[in-house]
LUMZALUM-866529 format. One record per atom (N, C-alpha, C): x, y, z. Coordinates in steps of 0.1 Angstrom, whole numbers, padded with zeros to 4 digits, always signed. Each point is the difference from the previous one (the first is absolute). Last residue first. Layout:
N
XYZ/...
! end
This chain:
305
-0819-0186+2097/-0009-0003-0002/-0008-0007+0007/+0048+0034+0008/-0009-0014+0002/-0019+0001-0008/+0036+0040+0007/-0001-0004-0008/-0006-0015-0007/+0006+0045+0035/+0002-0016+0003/-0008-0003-0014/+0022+0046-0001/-0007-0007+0008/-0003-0013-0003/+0029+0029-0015/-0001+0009+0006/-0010-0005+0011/+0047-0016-0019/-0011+0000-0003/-0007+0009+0010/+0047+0008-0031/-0005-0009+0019/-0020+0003-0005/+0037+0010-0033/-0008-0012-0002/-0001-0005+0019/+0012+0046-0023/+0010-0003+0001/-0002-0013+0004/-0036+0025-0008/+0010+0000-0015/+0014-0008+0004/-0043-0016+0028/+0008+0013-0002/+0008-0001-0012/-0046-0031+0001/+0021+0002+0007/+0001+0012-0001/-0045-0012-0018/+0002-0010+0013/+0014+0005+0006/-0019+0038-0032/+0009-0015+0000/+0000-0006+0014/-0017+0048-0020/-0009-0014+0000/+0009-0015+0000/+0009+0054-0001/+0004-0011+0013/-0010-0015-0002/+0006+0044-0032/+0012-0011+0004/-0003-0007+0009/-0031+0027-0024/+0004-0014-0006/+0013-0002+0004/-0038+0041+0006/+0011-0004+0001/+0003-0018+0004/-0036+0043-0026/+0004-0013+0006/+0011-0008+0005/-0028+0056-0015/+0015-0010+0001/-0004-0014+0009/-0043+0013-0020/+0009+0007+0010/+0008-0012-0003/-0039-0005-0029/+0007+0016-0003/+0012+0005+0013/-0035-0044-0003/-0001+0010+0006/+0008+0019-0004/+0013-0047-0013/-0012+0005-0010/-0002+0011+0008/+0046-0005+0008/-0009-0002+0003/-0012+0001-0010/+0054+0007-0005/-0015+0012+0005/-0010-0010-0003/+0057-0003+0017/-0008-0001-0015/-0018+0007+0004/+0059+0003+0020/-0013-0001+0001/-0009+0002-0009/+0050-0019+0000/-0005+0015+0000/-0017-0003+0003/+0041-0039+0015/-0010+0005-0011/-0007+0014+0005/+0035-0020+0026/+0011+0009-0012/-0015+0001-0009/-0003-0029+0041/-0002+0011+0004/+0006+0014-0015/-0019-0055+0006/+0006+0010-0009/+0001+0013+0002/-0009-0048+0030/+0000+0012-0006/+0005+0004-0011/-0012-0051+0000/+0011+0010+0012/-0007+0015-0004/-0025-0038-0017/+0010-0012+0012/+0007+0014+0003/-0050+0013-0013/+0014-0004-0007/+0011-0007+0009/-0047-0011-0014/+0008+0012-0006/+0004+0013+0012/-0011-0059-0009/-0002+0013+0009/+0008+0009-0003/-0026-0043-0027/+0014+0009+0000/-0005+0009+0008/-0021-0051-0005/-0004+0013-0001/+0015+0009+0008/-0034-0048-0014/+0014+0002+0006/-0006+0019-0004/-0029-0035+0021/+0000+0000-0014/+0013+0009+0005/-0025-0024+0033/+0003-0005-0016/+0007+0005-0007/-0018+0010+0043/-0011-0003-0004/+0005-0007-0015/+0028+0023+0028/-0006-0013+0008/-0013-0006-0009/+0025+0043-0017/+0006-0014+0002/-0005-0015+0009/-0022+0042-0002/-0001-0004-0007/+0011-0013-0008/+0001+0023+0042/-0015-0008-0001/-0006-0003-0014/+0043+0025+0015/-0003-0013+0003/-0012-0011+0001/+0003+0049-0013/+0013-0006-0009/-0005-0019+0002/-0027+0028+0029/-0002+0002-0016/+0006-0008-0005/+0004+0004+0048/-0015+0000-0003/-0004-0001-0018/+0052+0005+0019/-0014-0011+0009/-0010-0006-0008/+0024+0041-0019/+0003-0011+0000/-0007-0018+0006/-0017+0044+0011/-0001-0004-0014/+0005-0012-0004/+0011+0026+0041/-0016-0012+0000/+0004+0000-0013/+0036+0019+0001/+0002-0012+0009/-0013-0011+0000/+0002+0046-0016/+0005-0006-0003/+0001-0017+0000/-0016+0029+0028/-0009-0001-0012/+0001-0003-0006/+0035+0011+0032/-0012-0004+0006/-0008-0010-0008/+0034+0031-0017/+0006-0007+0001/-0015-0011+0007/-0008+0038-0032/-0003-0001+0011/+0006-0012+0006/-0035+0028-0031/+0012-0004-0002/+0007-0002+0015/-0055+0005-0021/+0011+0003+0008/+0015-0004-0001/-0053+0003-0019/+0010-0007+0000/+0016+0006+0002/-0042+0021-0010/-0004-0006+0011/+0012-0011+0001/+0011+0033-0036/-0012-0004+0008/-0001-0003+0013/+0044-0003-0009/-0006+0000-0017/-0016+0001+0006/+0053+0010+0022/-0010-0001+0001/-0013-0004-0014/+0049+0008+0028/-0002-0005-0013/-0012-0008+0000/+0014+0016+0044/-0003+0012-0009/-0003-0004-0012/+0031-0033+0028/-0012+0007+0002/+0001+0014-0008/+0022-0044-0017/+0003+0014+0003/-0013+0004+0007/+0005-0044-0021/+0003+0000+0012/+0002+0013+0006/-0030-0021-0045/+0010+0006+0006/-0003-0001+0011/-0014-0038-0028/-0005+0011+0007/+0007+0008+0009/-0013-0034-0042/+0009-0001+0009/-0006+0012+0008/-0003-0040-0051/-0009+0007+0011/+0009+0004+0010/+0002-0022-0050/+0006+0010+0009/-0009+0003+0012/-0004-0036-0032/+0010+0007-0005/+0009+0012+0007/-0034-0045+0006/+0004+0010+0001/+0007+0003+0004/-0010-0036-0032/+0009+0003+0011/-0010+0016+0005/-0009-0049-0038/+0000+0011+0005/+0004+0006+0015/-0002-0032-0049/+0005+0000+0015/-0003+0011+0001/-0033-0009-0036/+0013-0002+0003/+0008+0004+0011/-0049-0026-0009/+0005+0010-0004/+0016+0000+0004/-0033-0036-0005/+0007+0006-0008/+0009+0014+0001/-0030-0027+0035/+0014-0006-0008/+0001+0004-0009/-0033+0023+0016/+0012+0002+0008/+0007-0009-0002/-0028+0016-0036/-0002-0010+0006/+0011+0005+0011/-0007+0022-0043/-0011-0013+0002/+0003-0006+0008/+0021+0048-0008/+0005-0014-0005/-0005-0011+0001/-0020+0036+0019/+0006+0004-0018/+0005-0015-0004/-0017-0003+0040/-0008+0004-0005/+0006+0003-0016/+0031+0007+0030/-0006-0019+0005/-0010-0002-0009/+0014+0045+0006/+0012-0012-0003/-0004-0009-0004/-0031+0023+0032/+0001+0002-0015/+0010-0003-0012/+0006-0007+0045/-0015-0009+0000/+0002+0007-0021/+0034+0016+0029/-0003-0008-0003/-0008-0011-0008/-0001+0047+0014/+0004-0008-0008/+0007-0009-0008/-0029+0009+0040/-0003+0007-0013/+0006-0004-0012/+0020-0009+0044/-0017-0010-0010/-0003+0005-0011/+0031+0026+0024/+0006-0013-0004/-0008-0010-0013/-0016+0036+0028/+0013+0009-0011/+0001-0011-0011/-0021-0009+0046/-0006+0003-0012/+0005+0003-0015/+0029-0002+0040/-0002-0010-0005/-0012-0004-0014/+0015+0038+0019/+0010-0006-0006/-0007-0011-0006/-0024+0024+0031/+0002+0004-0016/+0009-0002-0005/-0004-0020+0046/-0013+0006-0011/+0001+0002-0010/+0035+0008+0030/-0001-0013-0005/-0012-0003-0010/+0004+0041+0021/+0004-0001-0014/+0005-0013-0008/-0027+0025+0042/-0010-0005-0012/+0012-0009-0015/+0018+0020+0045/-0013-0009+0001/-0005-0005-0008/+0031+0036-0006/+0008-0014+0006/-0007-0014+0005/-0021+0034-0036/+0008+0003+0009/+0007-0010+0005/-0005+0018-0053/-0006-0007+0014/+0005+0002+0011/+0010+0019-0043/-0009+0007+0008/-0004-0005+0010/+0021-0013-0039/-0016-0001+0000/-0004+0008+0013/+0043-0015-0006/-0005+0015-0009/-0009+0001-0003/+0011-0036+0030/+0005+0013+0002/+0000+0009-0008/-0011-0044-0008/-0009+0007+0006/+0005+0012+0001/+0020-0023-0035/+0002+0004+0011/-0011+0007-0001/+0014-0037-0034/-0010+0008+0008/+0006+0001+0012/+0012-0021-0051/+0006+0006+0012/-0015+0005+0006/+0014-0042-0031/-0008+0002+0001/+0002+0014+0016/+0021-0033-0042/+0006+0005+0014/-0014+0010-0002/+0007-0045-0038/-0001+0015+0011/-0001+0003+0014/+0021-0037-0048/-0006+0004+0020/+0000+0014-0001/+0002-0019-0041/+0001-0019+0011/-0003+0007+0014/-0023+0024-0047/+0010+0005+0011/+0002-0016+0006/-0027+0000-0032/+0010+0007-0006/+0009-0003+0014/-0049-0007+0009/+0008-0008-0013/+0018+0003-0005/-0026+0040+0017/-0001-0010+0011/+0000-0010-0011/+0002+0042-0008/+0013-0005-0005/-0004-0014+0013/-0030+0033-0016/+0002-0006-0016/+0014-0008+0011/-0023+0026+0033/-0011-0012-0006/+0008-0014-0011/+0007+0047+0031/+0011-0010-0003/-0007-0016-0006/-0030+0035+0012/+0014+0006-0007/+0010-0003-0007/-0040-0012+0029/-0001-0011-0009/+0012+0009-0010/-0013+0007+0047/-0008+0007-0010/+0002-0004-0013/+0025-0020+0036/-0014-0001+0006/-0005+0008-0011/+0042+0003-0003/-0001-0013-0005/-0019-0002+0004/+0018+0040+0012/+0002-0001-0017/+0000-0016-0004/+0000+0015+0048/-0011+0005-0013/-0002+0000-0013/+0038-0012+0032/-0010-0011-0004/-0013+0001-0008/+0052+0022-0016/-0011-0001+0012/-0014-0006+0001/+0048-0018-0021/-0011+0009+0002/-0008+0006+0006/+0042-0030-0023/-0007+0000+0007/-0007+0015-0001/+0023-0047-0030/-0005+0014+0006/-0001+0007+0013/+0022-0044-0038/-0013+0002+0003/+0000+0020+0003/+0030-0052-0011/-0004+0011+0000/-0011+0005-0001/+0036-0042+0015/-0014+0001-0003/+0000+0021-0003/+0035-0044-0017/-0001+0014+0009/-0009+0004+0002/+0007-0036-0027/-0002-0004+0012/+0002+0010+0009/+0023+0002-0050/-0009-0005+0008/-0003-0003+0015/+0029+0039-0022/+0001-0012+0000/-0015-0008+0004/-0001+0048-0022/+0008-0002+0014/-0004-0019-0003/-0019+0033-0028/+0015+0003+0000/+0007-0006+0009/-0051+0000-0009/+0006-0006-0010/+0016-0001-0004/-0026+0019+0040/-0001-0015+0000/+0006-0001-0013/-0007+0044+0005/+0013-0007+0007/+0004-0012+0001/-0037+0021-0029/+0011+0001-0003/+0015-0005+0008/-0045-0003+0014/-0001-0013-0010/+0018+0005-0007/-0015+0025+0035/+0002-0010+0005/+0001-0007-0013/-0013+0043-0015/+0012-0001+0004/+0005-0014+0012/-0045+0007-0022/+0013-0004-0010/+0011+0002+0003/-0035+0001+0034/+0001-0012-0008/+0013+0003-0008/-0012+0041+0015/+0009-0010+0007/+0005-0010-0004/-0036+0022-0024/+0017+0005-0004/+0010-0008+0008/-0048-0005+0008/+0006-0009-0010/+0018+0005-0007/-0023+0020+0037/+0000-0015+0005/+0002-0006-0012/+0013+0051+0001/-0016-0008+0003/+0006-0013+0002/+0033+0040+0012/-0002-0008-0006/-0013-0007-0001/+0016+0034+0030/+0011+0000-0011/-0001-0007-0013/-0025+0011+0046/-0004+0002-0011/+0008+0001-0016/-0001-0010+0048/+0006+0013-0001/-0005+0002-0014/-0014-0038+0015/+0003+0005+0016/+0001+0015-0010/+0013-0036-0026/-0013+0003-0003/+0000+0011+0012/+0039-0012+0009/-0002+0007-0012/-0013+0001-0004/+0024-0024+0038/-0014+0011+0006/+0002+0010-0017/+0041-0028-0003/-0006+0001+0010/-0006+0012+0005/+0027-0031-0043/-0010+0010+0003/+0000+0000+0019/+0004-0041-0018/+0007+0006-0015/-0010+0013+0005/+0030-0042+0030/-0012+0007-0007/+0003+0011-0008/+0021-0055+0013/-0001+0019-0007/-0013+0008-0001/+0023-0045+0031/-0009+0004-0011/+0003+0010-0005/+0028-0024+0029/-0013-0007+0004/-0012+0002-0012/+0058-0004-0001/-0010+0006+0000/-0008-0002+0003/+0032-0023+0003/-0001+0010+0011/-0010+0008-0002/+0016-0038-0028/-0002-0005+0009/-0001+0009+0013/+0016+0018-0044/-0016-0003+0000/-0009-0007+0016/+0047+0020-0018/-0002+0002+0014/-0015-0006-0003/+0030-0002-0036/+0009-0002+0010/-0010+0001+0014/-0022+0013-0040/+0008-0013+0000/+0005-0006+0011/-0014+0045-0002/-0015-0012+0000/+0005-0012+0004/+0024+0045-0008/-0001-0010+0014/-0007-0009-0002/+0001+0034-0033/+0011-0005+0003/+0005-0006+0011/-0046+0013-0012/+0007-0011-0011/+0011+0000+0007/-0019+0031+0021/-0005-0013+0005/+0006-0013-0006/+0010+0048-0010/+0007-0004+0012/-0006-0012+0003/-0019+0015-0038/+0015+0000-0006/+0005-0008+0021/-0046+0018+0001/+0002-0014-0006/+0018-0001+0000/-0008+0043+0018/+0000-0014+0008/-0003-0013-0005/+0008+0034-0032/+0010+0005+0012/-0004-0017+0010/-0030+0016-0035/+0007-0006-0002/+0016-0004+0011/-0039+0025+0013/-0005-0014+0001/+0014-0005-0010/-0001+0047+0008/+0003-0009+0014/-0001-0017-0003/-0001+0029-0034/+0009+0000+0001/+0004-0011+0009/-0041+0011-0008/+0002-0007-0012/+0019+0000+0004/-0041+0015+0038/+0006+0004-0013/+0011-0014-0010/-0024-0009+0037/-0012+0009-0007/+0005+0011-0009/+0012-0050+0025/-0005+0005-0016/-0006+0014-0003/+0036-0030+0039/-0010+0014-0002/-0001+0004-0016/+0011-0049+0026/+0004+0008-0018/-0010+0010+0009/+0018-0038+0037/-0009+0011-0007/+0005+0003-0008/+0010-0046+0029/+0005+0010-0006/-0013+0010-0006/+0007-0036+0038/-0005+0006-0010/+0002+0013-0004/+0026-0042+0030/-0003+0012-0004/-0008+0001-0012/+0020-0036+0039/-0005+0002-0008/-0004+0014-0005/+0039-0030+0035/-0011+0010-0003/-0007+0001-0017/+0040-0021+0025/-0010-0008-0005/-0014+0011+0008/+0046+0011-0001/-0009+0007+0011/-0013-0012+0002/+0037+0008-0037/+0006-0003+0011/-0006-0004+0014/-0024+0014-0041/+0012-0013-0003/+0003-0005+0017/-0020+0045-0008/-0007-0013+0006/+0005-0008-0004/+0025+0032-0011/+0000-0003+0013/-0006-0011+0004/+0005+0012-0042/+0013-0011+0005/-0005+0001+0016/-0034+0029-0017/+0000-0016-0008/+0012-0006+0004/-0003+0047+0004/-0012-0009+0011/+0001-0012+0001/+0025+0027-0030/+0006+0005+0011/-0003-0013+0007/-0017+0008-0041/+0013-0004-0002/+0009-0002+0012/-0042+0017-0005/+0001-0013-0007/+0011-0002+0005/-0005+0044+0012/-0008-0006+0002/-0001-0020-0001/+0020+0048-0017/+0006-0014+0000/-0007-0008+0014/-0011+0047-0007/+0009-0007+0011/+0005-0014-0003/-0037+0003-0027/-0001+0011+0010/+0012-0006+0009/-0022-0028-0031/+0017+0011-0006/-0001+0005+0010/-0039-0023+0004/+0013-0015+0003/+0014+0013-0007/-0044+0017+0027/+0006+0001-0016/+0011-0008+0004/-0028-0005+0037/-0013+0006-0011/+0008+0000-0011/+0003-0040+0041/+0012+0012-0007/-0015+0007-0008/-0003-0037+0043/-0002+0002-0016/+0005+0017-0002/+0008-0053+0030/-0002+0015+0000/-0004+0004-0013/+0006-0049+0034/-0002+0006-0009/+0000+0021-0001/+0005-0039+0034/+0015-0001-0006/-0006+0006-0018/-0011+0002+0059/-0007+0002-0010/+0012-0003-0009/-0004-0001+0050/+0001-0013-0009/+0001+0004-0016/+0002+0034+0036/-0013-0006-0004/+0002-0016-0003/+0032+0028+0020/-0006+0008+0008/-0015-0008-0006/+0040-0016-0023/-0001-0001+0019/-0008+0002+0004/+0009+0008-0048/-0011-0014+0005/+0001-0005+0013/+0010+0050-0016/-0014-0006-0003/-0003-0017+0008/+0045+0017+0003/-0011+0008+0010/-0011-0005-0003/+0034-0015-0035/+0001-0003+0013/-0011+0003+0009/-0002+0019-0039/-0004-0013-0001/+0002-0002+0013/+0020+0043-0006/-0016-0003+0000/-0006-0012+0000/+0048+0000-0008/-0005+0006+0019/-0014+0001-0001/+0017-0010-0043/-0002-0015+0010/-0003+0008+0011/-0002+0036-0025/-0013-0009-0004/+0003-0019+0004/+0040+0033+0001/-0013+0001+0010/-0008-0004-0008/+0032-0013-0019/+0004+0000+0012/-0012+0004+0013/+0002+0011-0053/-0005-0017+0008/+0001-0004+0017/-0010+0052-0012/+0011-0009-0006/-0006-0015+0002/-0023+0050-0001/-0003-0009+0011/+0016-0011-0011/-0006+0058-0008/-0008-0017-0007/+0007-0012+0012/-0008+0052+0017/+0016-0009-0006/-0011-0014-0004/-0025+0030+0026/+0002+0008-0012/+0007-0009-0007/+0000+0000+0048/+0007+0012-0002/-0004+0004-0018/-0009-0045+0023/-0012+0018+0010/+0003+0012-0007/+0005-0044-0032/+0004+0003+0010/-0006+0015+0009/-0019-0028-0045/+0006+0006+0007/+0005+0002+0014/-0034-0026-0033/+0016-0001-0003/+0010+0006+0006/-0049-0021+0021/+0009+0010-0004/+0010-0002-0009/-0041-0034+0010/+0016-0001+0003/+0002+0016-0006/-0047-0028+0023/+0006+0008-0014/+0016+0006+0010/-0017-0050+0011/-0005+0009+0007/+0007+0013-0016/-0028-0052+0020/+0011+0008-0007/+0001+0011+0004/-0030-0048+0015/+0005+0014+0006/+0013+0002-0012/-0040-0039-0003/+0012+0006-0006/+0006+0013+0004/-0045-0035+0024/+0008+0011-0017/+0013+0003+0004/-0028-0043+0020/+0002+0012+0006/+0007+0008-0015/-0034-0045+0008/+0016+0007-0003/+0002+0015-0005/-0037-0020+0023/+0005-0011-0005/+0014+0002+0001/-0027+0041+0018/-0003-0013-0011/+0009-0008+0005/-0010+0029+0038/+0006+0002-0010/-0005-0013-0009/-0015+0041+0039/-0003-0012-0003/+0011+0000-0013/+0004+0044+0028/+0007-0015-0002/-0005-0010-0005/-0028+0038-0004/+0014+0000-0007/+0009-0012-0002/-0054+0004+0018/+0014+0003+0007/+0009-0005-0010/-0050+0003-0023/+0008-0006+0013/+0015+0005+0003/-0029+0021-0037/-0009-0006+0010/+0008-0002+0014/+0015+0004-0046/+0004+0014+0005/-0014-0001+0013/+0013-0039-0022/+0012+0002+0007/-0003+0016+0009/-0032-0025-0028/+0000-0009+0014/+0015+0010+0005/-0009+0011-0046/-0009+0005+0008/-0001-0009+0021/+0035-0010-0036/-0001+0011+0006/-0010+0010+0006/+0003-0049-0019/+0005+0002+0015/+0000+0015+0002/-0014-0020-0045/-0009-0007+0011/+0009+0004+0013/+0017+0021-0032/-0011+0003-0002/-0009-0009+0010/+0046-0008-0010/-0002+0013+0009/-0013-0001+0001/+0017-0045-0009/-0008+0012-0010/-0004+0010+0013/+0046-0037-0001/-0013+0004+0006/-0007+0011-0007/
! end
């Protein structure tokens, strides 16, 4: 379906209307446990498990396939779990990126039938680590090391795909992940279905445009969207908030699965062990509670589409 002919009809009418065929629920996978301790195969099946009860869901995506052995961990699970995984290379240093290719090659073989894709980077144009043609040459570099039929690609923030940033690697990439949270836009719990989904169009529609055509362009997810559960973890007019949470999901997460297209909720558990990071705004931001599950995987709210 062409986002572009539905998402202006979508940010008009009630949420629940749904396409044809409904999108792809995943969800972003931690390597770590509450306490800090790298996550084992063992638990990343207890994580599989929970995810496909509480959703059906049988995909996830990783950011560095070394981090915590990562690859090496996630992958016999989803074996076991007939789960699918996307693996991540963090490219923004030279160490990190050879580190997670080296951990992708040495699973490729044996686990290809689990992988879903690779991205190469994540929100790097975003941060500024790289222009759009440097990227290119680091996806052209991982596609030329890994077996066939593995799709590789990215992800980013949507602005950067809507401002044409990410311009040189559309052709290149097999899929991008495409992140927007209202919630750091400041929205409120009213307006933030709204600007997600706009988020989306945007770009979308420009994807589509680069690459001549909405049959041409290449698969696309989003990549991240979520919304803490801690009251007080506040961003603007957009509130944190087990409650608000909950609409989001409803009103956001799910309305853009109903409408088609697939899309990663960030995040399937807490991380109560991450240090607090800083905001465009310049204030501490705190990034543990954004997980549908508690660290220890009870959920926190109804989780139905």
């Amino acid at each position: 379906m062409r986002f572009s002919a539905v998402a202006a009809t979508a940010l008009a009418v009630a949420p629940a209307m749904v396409s044809a065929a409904r999108g792809t629920m995943g969800f972003a996978l931690g390597t770590k446990e509450s306490d800090g301790k790298c996550k084992t195969q063992q638990d990343y099946e207890l994580d599989f498990d929970t995810l496909e009860k509480a959703t059906g869901t049988k995909v996830v995506r990783g950011y560095a396939a070394h981090d915590c052995n990562f690859a090496k961990n996630a992958l016999p699970a989803a074996k076991n779990k007939g789960f699918k995984v996307v693996l991540g290379i963090w490219p923004d240093v030279e160490e990190s990126f050879n580190d997670d290719l080296n951990a992708i090659k040495s699973v490729a073989s044996t686990y290809k039938d689990q992988i879903y894709a690779v991205t190469v980077g994540s929100e790097t144009l975003y941060r500024g680590n790289f222009t759009g043609a440097e990227l290119k040459d680091k996806i052209n570099t991982v596609k030329s090391q890994l077996p066939k039929g593995i799709k590789v690609g990215t992800a980013d923030s949507w602005n950067k795909f809507a401002d044409g940033t990410a311009d040189p690697i559309i052709g290149t990439a097999d899929i991008i992940m495409v992140n927007a949270f209202a919630f750091w836009q400041g929205a409120s719990k009213e307006n933030a279905t709204h600007v997600y989904l706009d988020d989306m169009y945007q770009a979308i529609t420009h994807i589509e445009k680069i690459a001549g055509g909405w049959d041409k362009k290449p698969e696309i997810w989003n990549g991240e969207t979520g919304w803490p559960t801690a009251v007080g973890t506040d961003y603007d007019k957009a509130k944190g908030g087990l409650e608000n949470a909950a609409y989001f999901w409803k009103h956001g997460f799910c309305s853009l699965l109903d409408w088609g297209y697939n899309a990663f909720y960030f995040e399937a558990f807490d991380e109560p062990w991450k240090p607090a990071s800083i905001g465009d705004n310049g204030k501490a931001a705190d990034e543990t509670t954004w997980g549908a599950f508690t660290a220890d995987r009870k959920r926190k709210f109804p989780l139905e589409c």
